[in-house]
N, C-alpha and C positions, 0 to 999 in steps of 0.2 A: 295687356297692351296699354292700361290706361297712364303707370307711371311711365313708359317711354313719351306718349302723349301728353304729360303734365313736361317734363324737361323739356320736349321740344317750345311747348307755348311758354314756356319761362325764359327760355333763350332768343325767343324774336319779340320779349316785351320790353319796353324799356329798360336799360339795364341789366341784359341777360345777357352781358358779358359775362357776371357771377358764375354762371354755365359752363362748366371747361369741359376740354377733350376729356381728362378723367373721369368726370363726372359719367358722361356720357358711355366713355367706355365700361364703368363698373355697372350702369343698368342690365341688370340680368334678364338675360334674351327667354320670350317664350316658350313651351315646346311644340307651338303650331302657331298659325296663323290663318287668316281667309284671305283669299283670291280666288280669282276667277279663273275654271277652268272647261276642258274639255276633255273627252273621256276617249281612253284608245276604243270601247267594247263599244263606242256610239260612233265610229268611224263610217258605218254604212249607215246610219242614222235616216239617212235622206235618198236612199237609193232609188232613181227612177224619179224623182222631182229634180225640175228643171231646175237651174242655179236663181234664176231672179225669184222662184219661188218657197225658197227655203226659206227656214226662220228662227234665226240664232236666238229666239228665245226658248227653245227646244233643247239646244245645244249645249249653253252657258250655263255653269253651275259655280253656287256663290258656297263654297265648303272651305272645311280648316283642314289645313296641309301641315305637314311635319317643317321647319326650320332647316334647311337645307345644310351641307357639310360647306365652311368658308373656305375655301383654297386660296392660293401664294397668288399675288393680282390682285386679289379679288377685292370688294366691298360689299357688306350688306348695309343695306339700307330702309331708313323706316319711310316708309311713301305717304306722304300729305295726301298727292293727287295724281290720278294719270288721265288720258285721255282715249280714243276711240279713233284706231287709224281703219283705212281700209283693209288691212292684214288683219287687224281683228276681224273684220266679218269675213275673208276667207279664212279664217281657221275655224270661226265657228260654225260655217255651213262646209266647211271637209273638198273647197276649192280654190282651186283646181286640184290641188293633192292634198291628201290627209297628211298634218303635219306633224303625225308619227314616225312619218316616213323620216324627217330632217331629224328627227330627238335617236333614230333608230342609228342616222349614217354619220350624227355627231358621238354617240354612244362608245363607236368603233374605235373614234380618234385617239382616246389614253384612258386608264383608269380613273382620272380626275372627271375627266368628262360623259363617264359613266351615268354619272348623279341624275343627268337632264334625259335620261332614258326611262322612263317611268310610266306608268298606264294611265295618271294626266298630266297634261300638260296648263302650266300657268303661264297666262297670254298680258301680251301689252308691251308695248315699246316705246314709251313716253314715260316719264316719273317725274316729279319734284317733291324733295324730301331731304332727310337730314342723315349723314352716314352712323354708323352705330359699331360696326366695327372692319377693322382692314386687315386683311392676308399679310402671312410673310413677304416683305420687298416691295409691299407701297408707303412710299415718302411723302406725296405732293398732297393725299389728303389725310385727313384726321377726323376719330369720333366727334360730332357734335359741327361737322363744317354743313353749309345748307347746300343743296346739288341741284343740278337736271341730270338727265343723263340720254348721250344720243344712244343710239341701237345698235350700232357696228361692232360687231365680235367678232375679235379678229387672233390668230394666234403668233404667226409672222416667224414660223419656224423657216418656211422656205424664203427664197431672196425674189421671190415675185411682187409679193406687197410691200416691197422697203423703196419703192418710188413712189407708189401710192396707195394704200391699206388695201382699197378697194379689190387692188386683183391679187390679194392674197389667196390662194387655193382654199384655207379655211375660213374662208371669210363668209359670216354667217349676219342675221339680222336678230338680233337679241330680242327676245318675245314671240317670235314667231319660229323662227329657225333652233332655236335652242329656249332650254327652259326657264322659270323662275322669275316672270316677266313681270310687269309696273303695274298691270291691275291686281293691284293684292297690298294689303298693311305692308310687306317686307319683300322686300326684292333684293335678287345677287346679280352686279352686274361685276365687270372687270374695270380697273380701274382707270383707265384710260377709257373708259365711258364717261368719265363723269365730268362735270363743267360746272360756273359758279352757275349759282342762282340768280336771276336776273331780280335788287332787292326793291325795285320798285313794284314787283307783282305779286297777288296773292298765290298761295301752292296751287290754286287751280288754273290759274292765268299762264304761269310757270310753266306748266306742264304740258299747255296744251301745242306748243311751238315744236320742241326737239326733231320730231321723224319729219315732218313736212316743211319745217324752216332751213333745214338743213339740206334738203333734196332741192326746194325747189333754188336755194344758193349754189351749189353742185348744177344742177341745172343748166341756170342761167348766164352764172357771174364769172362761174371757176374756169381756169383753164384746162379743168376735165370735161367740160361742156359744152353751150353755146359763146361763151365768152361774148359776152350782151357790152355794145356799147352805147353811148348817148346818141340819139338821134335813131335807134335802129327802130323799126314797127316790128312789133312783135306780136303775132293770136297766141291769147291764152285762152285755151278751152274752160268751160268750168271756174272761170276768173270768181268768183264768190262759193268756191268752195275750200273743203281744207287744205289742199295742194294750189291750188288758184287764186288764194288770196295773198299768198306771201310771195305768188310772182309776179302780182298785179304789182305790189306795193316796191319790189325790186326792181321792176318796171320804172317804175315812177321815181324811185330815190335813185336810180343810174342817168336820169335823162332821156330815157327810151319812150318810145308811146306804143303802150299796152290796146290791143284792140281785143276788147273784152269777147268772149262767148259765153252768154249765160242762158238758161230755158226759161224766165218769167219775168215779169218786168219787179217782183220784188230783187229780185238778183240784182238788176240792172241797178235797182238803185242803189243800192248795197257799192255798189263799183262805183258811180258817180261821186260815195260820198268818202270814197279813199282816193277820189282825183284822176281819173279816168273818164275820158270822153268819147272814144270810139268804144261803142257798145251793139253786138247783135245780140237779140235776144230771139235764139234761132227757131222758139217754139211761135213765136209772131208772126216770126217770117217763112216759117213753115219749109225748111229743109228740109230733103227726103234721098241723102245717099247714096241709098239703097233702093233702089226698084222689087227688091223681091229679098233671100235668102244669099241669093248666089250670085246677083248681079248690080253693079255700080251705076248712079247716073252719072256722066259724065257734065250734061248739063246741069246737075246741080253744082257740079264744080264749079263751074264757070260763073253760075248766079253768083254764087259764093266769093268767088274770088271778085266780079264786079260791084257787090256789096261793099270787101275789102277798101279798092281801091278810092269809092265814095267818099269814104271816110278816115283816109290816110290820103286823100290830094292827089290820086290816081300814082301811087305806091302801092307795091308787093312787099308784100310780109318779110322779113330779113331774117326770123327765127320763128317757129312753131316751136310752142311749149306743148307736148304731146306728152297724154296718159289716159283718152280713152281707147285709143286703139283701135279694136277691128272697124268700129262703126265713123271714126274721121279719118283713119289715114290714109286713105285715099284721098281725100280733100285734102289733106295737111300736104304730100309733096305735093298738090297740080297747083298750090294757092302759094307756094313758096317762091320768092323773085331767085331769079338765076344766079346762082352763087350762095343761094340761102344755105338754112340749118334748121333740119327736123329735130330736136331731141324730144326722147322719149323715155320714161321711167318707168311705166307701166302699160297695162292694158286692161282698164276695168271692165269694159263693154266685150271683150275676146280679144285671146292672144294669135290667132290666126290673121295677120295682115295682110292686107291685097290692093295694090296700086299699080298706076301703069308705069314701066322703070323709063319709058322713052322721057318722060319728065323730070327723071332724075337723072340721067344720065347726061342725055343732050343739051340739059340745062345745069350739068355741075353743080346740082345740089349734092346735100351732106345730110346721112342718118346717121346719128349718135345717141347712141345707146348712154343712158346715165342711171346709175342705181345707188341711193342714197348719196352718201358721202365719207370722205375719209375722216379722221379728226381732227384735221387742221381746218377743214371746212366746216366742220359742223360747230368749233371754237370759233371761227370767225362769223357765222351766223348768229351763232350765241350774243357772242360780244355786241352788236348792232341791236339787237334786242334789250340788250342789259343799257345800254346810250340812247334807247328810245327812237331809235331809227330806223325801224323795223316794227312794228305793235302785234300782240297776239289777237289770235281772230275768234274768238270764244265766243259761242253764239249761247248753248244750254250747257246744263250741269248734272248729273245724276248722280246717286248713293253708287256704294260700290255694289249693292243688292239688285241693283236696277240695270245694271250692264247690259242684259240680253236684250234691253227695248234701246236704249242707247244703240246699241247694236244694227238691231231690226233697223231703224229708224236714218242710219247711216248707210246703211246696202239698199234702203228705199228712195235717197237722193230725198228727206225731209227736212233735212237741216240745212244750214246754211256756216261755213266756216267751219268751224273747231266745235267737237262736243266732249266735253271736261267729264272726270268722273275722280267724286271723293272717294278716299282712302281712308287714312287714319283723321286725317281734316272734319273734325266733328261738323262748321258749316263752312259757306263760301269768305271768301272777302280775309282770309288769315294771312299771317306771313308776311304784309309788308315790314321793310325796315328801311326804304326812303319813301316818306310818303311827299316830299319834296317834288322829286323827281314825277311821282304817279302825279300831284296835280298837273303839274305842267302838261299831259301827257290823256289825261283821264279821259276826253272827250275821243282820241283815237283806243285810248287801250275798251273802251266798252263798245265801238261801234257797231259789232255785232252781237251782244247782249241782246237776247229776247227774242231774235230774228229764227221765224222758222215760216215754211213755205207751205206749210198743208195744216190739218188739224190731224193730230194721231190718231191712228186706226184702234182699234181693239183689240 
């Protein structure tokens, strides 16, 4: 790997125009590579431990994989950096479902797609990197172009996704749903994955935006979501984490006012110093939803909502940004003003949701389902990024060796924003090519450098 790693760093140094697509193309490809994977014969791995007690450092394994076969589409690409979503920690703890099962019923789809059927699977859905080479019938990129690349894998045989990718019937999540994914030196994605590099940011910085910057624009912004306008109050749950800091910051570049929910006052500060001013920090204020396993307080709703209103001028919320699920949505519809908008992408906390519908019904709110993005969306989140109007939230950095605590440490809620993992990226801080642009910018692009909420466990 090391002369693909010298042509890359030749081409984003001064002068590494010299570097051509040829070039690039004729570097002769390894016949393995590391990444990080998980094993189909460790699928029960965890049988009988609760999900918040598993421990994807058990799971994760940092081995060398064969070079996968290029197909028509397709790209491979050499990966600088990826980063650490929360799909990475469900596939390394085998929840909610062993994601053999998705490599098993993508398997079926054509003999091409056979390849990602294999006893492991390589996880990650974020990359920044440099392409190396292209399938029959891609035009737009070339050996030696610098990338991100979002997650959507999509095939678009039938005419359901040609209004919008998303409801493509084979529409799958790249790294998680299918194989060959961004933690590892070499990743295949298809090639309308791939987007420029934003050239004011290092490959870790780069990398760590794609899955979550793109979800929470889908989101908020798109007209497949809450369609967020100026002036609207919006809760974001979790606003200082990796999904909740790029809607704080959407929040804020639309004219809307973001009413943060964070659990510690370091969070809190975290929010105030991306411009945000309504903040609960709901471990202060001691929320308690739940009365038991099975039962909701409703007065906690109400506290909750009168909190709200405190702090937005006796205003009801106009959108919830929802993705922990079973344990706020209940609180999310009864705190939504009449005519609101729940949207939701996930459910980290459980996917079993329980609310009363008289509050959604007789008050004409709206649940909208959002899951990730199409690629018109996830290019125009890109692009806002790459213009510095948007900044990536990159709190820590780990080896590619070190994934499983990266990991650990993310399904524990220890981090704060985005946590980056090198690749081929021998250390941090590589790959810019406007370093213009980064000063202007530097004081948002690191503001969550350093920031972690606990001391690591053992």
């Amino acid at each position: 790997m090391k002369h693909i790693l010298d042509a890359i760093e030749a081409s984003t140094a001064p002068g590494g125009g010299a570097v051509t697509a040829a070039d690039f193309a004729s570097l002769p490809l390894p016949g393995s590579y590391r990444a990080v994977t998980v094993h189909r014969d460790e699928a029960d791995i965890f049988a009988g431990i609760p999900g918040p007690e598993r421990d994807s450092r058990k799971s994760l394994h940092v081995e060398d994989v064969p070079v996968p076969e290029l197909g028509p589409g397709e790209a491979l690409v050499a990966v600088m950096a990826s980063s650490v979503n929360y799909n990475t920690v469900w596939s390394s703890i085998f929840e909610p479902l062993s994601t053999f099962g998705f490599l098993d019923r993508y398997g079926r789809v054509s003999e091409l797609a056979k390849r990602h059927d294999l006893p492991y699977h390589i996880i990650g859905s974020d990359l920044a990197g440099v392409v190396l080479r292209t399938g029959i019938g891609v035009n737009n990129w070339k050996p030696g172009d610098r990338v991100v690349a979002h997650c959507l894998s999509v095939e678009l045989e039938a005419p359901d996704g040609h209004d919008d990718t998303m409801l493509d019937p084979e529409q799958r999540i790249w790294g998680f749903e299918t194989n060959f994914g961004g933690l590892a030196q070499l990743a295949l994605v298809k090639s309308n994955q791939l987007m420029p590099k934003p050239q004011h940011l290092s490959w870790e910085e780069a990398a760590a935006s794609g899955l979550v910057n793109s979800t929470a624009y889908r989101q908020l912004v798109s007209r497949n979501g809450a369609q967020m306008k100026q002036g609207d109050n919006i809760l974001i749950w979790g606003a200082s984490g990796g999904l909740g800091s790029y809607a704080t910051q959407y929040a804020l570049a639309g004219g809307a006012n973001p009413v943060c929910v964070v659990s510690s006052p370091e969070k809190a500060d975290i929010c105030r110093s991306m411009g945000a001013e309504a903040i609960i920090d709901r471990s202060a204020e001691d929320y308690r939803f739940w009365k038991d396993e099975q039962t909701q307080d409703p007065r906690e709703w109400k506290r909750f909502g009168k909190r709200i209103r405190e702090l937005t001028g006796g205003e009801d919320v106009d959108i919830v940004f929802e993705h922990p699920g079973r344990e706020t949505f209940g609180a999310s519809v009864f705190v939504t003003r009449k005519g609101g908008t729940i949207v939701t992408c996930a459910s980290t906390s459980g996917y079993r949701h329980e609310y009363d519908n008289r509050y959604l019904w007789m008050s004409l709110k709206r649940i909208v389902g959002s899951h990730f993005a199409n690629y018109r969306e996830a290019w125009e989140a890109n692009r806002l990024i790459a213009k510095g109007r948007i900044h990536p939230t990159l709190s820590q950095v780990y080896s590619l060796e070190d994934t499983g605590q990266a990991a650990y440490e993310v399904h524990r809620n220890f981090h704060q924003g985005k946590v980056g993992v090198l690749c081929l990226a021998p250390e941090e801080g590589l790959g810019v090519t406007d370093p213009a642009l980064r000063e202007k910018h530097l004081g948002a692009i690191n503001r969550f450098r350093g920031r972690g909420t606990r001391p690591r466990p053992s």
